[in-house]
N, C-alpha and C positions, 0 to 999 in steps of 0.2 A: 750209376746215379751219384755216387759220395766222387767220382772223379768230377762231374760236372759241378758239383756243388762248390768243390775244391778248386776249381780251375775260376768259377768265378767269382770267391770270396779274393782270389788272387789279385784277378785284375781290378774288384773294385775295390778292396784293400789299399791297392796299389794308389791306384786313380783317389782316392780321398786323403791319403799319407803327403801326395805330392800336392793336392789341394792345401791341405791346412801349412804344410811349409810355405807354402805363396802367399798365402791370405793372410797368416799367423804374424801380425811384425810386430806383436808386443812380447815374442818367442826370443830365445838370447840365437846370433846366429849361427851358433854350434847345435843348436836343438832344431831349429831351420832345415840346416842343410843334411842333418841327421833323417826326419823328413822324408826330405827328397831324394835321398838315397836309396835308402831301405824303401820309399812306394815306388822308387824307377824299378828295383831291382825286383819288390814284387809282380810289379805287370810285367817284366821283360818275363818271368818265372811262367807266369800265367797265360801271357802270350802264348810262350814256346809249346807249353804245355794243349792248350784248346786249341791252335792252330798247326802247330808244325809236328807236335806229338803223334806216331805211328803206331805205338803200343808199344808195349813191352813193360819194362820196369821204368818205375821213378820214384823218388823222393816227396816224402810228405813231412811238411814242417809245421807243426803243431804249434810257434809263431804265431800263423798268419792267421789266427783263431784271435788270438791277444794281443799282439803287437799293436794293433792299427786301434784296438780300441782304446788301449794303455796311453800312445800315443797324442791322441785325441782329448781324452782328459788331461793330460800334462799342457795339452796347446789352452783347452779351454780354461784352464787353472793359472798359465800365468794372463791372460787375457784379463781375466778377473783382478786379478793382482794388479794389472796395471790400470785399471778403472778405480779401482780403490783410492791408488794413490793419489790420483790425478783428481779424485772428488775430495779427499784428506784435503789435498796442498788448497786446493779450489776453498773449500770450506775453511781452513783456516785461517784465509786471509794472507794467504801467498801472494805475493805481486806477481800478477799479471803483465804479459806482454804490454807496454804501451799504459800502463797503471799510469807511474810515474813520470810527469817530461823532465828532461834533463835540464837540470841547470849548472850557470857557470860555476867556477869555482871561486869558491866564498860567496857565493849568490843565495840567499833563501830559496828554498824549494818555491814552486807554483805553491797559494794558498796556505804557505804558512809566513810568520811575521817575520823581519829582522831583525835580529839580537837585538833586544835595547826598546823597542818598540812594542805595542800591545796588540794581541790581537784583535781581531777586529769582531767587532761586536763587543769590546770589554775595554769601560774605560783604564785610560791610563791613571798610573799609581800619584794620590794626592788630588783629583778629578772629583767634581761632587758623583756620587751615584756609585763610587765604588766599592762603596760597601758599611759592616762595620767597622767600628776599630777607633785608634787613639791618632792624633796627627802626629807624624816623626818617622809610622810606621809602616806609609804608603796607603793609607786609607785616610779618607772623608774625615772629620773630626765636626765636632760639633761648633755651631760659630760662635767667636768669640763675646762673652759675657753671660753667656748659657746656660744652663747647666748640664752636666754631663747626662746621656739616656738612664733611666731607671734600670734599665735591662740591656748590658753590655754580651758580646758574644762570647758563649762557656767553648771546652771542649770540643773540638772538630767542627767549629760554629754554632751549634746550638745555643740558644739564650740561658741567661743565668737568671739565679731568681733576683728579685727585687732587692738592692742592697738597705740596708738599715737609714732612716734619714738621718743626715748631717745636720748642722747647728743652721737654723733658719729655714729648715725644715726641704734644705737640697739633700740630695741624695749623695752619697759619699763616694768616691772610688771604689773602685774592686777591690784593694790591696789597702787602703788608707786605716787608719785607725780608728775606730770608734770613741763612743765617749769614753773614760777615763782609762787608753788605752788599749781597750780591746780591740781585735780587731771587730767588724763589723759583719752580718748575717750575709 
């Protein structure tokens, strides 16, 4: 009974070692053909053994219990590995085949602007509507004979509070000086 049990953990040993070499191509091809080697050689083992075998003595390799399963996990472990990566790269925002079309050289990419020009959707610098800001420094400014907004942009755009009023009751610059000096709130 333990010889037929043996004889056919050989060949199907054999038969699934040579399977995942084939199937396996996210395997490096030294582990591959590792594989296919070792399942040829166990079915040829196995073969010999359940058909040509007359009795007598043979050889029992205690292998062919763990091999084929050790094997098996090493194929399905870089399998994994390599779905990993490929959803990493995927996920990160890896360019993709055919992402990008080519353009000439010194040409703007597809959908981005060229030097010098604005994007699109966003006026150009000195353009009403682009924004706040003081004129000089590529933004909109207030027209002339106006007075400046009460509420200019603070830190990383955020508005600032209400500057202190000026003589006639304008609003003063950001930076200007208030009455006798000071600067203003």
């Amino acid at each position: 009974m333990f010889f037929l049990i043996y004889t056919l953990l050989l060949l199907l040993g054999g038969i699934a070692m040579v399977a995942l070499g084939i199937a396996v191509k996210e395997q490096g091809t030294g582990s591959r053909i590792l594989n296919v080697v070792v399942g040829l050689a166990m079915f040829a083992y196995g073969f010999y053994l359940f058909f040509l075998f007359e009795g007598g003595r043979y050889q029992i390799f205690f292998y062919v219990f763990v091999l084929p399963i050790l094997l098996a996990v090493r194929a399905v472990k870089a399998r994994n590995e390599a779905r990993e990566q490929a959803a990493a790269h995927q996920f990160a925002g890896a360019p993709q085949p055919g992402m990008f079309a080519p353009s000439a050289h010194g040409q703007p990419a597809p959908g981005y602007p060229a030097p010098g020009y604005p994007a699109p959707g966003h006026p150009a610098p000195g353009q009403a509507g682009a924004g706040y800001g003081v004129a000089g420094q590529g933004h909109a400014a207030a027209p002339h004979g106006q007075p400046v907004a009460p509420h200019g942009p603070g830190p990383q755009g955020y508005p600032t509070a209400p500057h202190a009023p000026g003589p006639q009751g304008y609003p003063t610059a950001p930076h200007a000086p208030g009455p006798q000096g000071y600067p203003s709130a």
